[in-house]
C-alpha positions as CSV (number, residue, x, y, z in Angstrom):
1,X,-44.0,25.8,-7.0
2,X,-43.0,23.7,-9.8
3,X,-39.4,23.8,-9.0
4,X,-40.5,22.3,-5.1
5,X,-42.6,19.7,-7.3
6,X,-39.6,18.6,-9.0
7,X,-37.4,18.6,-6.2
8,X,-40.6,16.0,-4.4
9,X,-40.6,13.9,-7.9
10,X,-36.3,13.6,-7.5
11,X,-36.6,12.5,-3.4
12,X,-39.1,9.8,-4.2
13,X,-37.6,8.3,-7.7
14,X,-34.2,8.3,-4.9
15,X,-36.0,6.4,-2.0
16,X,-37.4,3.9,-4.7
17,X,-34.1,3.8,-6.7
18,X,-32.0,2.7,-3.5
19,X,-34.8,0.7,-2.2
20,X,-34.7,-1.2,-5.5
21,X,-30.9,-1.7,-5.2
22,X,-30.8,-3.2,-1.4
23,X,-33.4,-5.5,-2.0
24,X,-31.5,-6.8,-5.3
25,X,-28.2,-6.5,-3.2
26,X,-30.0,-9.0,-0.5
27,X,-31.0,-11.1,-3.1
28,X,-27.7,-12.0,-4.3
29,X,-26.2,-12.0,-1.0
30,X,-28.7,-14.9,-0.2
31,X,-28.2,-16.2,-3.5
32,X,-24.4,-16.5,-3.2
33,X,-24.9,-18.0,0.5
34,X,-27.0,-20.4,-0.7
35,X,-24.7,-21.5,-3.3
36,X,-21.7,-21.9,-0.9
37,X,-21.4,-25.2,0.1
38,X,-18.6,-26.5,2.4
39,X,-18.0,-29.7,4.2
40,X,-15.9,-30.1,7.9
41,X,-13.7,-32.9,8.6
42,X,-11.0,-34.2,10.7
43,X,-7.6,-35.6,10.1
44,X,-5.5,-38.0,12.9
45,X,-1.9,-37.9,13.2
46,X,-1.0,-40.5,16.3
47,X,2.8,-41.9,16.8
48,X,4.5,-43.6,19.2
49,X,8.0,-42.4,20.4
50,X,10.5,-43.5,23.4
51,X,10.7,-41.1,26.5
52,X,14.1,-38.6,26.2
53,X,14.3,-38.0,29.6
54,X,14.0,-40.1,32.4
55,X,13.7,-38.8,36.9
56,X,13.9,-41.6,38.9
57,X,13.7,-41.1,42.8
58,X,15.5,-43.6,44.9
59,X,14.0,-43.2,48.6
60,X,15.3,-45.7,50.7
61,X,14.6,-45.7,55.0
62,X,16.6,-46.8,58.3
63,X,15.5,-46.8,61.9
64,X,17.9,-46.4,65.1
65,X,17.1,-45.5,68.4
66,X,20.1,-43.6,68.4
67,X,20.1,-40.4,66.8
68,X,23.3,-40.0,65.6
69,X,23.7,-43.8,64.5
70,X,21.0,-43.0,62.3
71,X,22.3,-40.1,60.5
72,X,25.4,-42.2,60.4
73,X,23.4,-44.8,58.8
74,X,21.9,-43.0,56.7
75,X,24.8,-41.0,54.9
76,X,26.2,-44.3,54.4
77,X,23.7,-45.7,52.7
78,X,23.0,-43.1,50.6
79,X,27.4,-43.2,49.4
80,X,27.0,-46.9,48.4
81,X,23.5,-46.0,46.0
82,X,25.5,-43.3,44.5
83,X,28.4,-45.4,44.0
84,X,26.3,-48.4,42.8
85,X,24.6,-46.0,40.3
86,X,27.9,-45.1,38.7
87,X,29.5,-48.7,38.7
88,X,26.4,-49.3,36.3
89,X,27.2,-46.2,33.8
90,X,25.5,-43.4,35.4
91,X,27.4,-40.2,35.8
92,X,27.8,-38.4,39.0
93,X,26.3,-35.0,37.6
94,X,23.1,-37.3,36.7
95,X,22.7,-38.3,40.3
96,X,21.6,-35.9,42.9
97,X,21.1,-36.7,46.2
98,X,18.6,-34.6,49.3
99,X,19.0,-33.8,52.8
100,X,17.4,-36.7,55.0
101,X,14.3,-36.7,56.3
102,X,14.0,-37.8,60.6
103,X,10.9,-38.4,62.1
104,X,11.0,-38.5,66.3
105,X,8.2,-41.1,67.3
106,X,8.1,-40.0,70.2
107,X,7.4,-36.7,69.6
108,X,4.0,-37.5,68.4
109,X,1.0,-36.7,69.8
110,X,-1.5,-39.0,68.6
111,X,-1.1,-42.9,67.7
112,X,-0.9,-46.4,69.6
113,X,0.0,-45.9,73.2
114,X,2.3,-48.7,72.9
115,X,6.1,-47.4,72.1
116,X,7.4,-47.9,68.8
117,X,10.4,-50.4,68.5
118,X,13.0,-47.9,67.1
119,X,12.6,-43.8,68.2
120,X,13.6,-42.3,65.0
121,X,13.4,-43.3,61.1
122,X,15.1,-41.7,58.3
123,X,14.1,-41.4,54.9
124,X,16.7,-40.1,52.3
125,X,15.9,-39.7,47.9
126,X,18.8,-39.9,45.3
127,X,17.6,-38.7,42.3
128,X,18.8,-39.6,38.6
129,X,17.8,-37.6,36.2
130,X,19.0,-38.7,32.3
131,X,18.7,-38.7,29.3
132,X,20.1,-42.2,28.6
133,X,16.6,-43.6,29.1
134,X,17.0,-47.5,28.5
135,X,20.2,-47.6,30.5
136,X,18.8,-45.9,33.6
137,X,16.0,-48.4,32.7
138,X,18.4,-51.3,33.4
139,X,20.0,-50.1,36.0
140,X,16.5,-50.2,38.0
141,X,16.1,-53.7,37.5
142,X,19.7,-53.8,39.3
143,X,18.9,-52.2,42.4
144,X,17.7,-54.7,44.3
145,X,21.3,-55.7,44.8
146,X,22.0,-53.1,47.3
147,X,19.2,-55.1,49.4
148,X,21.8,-57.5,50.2
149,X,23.9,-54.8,52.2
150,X,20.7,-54.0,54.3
151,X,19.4,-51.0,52.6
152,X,16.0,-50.9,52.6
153,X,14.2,-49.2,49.5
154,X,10.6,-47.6,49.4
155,X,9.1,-48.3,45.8
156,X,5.4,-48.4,46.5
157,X,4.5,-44.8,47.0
158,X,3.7,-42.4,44.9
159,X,7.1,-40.4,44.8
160,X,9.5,-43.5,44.5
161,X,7.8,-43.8,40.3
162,X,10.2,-43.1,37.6
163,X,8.8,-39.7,35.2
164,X,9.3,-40.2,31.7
165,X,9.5,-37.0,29.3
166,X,9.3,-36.4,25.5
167,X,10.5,-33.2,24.9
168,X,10.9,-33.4,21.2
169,X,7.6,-32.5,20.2
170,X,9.1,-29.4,18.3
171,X,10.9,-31.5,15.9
172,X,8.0,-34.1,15.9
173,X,5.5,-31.4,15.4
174,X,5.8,-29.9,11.1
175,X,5.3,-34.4,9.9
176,X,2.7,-34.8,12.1
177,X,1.0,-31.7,10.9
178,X,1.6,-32.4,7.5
179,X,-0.2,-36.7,8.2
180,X,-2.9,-35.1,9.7
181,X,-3.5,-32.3,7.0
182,X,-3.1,-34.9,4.4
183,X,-5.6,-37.4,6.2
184,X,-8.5,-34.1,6.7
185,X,-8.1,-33.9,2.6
186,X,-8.5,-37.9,2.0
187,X,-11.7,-38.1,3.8
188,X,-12.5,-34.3,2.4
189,X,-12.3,-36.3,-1.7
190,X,-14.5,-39.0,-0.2
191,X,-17.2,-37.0,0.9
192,X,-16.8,-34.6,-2.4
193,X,-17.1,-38.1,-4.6
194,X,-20.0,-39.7,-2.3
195,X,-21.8,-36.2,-3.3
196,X,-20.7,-35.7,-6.9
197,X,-18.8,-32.6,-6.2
198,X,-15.9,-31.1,-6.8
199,X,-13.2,-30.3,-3.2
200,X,-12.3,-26.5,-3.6
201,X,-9.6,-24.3,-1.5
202,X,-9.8,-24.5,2.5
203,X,-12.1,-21.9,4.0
204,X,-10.5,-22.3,7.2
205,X,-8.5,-24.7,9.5
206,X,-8.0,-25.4,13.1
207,X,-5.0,-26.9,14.5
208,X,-5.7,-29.3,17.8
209,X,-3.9,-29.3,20.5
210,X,-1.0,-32.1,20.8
211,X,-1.1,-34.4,23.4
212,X,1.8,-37.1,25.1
213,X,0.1,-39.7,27.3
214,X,1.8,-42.8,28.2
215,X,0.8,-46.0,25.8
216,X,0.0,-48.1,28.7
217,X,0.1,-48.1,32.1
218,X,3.1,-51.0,32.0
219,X,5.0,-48.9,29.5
220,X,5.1,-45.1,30.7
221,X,8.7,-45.4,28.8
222,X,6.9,-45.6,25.9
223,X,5.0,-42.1,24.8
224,X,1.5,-41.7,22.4
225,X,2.0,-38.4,20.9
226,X,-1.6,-37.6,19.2
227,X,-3.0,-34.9,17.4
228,X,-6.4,-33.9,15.7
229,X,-6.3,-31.3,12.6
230,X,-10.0,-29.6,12.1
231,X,-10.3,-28.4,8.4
232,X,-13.2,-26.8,6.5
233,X,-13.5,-26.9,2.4
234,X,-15.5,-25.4,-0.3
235,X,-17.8,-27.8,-2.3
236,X,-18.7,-27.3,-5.8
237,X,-20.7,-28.7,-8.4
């Protein structure tokens, strides 16, 4: 009897010892959260770099009633842009060129009842793709030369625009990393002065993701590469 007794006494003094403990071990967890203190901030790294790599298509049309006039045409056409293209610096292996493309009027089954003047068109694309971006960038305020031999250029749709590409952002990437780390921490002291504390280790950071948009819309040449650091500190008193 008095050794089941004892055994009772041991079970309780347990259940009160560890009930003791966790509510002093939640304590000082609270304690400790309360005590850690961190501020969030944001750091800007934003340059401006010239496009690497220029694609520029070159579409330019005919129209014949005469099928293989037009293909005649056509081919013609598209050996003077080509040859044009490298009297101004441009290397052959930087100019491709596509099969042409012949649309039959005629054939159509909807539109104005009244026939169209010429049966067939043809629409043909030399493409230049380079990495000499300001001389290709010349050599397109030159084209309009070739007007003069009767070749007719389409430059307002959509797939006659020059592409521009930055594709340096590797070696661009480690600097701007480094600004906008540096500029997170600047405005990091200035919060830990404003609040007379003192800017510990980082808890935790977040890179943003890097973005190239053109500068303007006049400019596509001309690339904004921009990114955003996210970086949290410890605060102390």
């Amino acid at each position: 009897m008095s050794s089941t007794k004892n055994t009772l006494i041991l079970g309780i003094s347990l259940i009160i010892s560890f009930a003791i403990i966790a509510v002093i071990g939640s304590n000082a967890a609270l304690e400790h959260k309360s005590m850690e203190r961190t501020v969030t901030v944001k750091g800007l790294s934003e340059r401006e770099y010239l496009a690497d790599t220029v694609i520029w298509p070159i579409q330019f049309t005919t129209a014949s009633n005469d099928l293989t006039a037009i293909y005649q045409t056509i081919e013609e056409s598209n050996q003077k842009v080509i040859e044009f293209l490298q009297s101004k610096g441009i290397n052959r292996d930087e100019i491709s060129s596509s099969a042409p493309s012949i649309t039959d009027k005629s054939a159509r089954s909807y539109g104005s009842s009244q026939p169209a003047e010429f049966r067939y068109t043809a629409t043909k694309a030399i493409t230049v793709y380079s990495e000499n971006v300001e001389q290709v960038r010349g050599v397109m305020s030159l084209l309009g030369e070739l007007g003069k031999e009767g070749i007719v250029f389409t430059t307002d749709s959509y797939q006659a625009q020059p592409d521009y590409l930055f594709t340096r952002l590797n070696e661009v990437k480690p600097e701007m990393i480094e600004e906008a780390t540096k500029k997170a921490r600047e405005v990091a002291e200035k919060f830990a002065l404003d609040s007379n504390s003192e800017l510990g280790k980082i808890k935790q950071a977040r890179q943003g993701q890097f973005s190239i948009s053109a500068r303007d819309r006049h400019n596509p040449h001309l690339k904004k590469v921009r990114v955003v650091s996210t970086i949290e500190y410890y605060l102390s008193d």
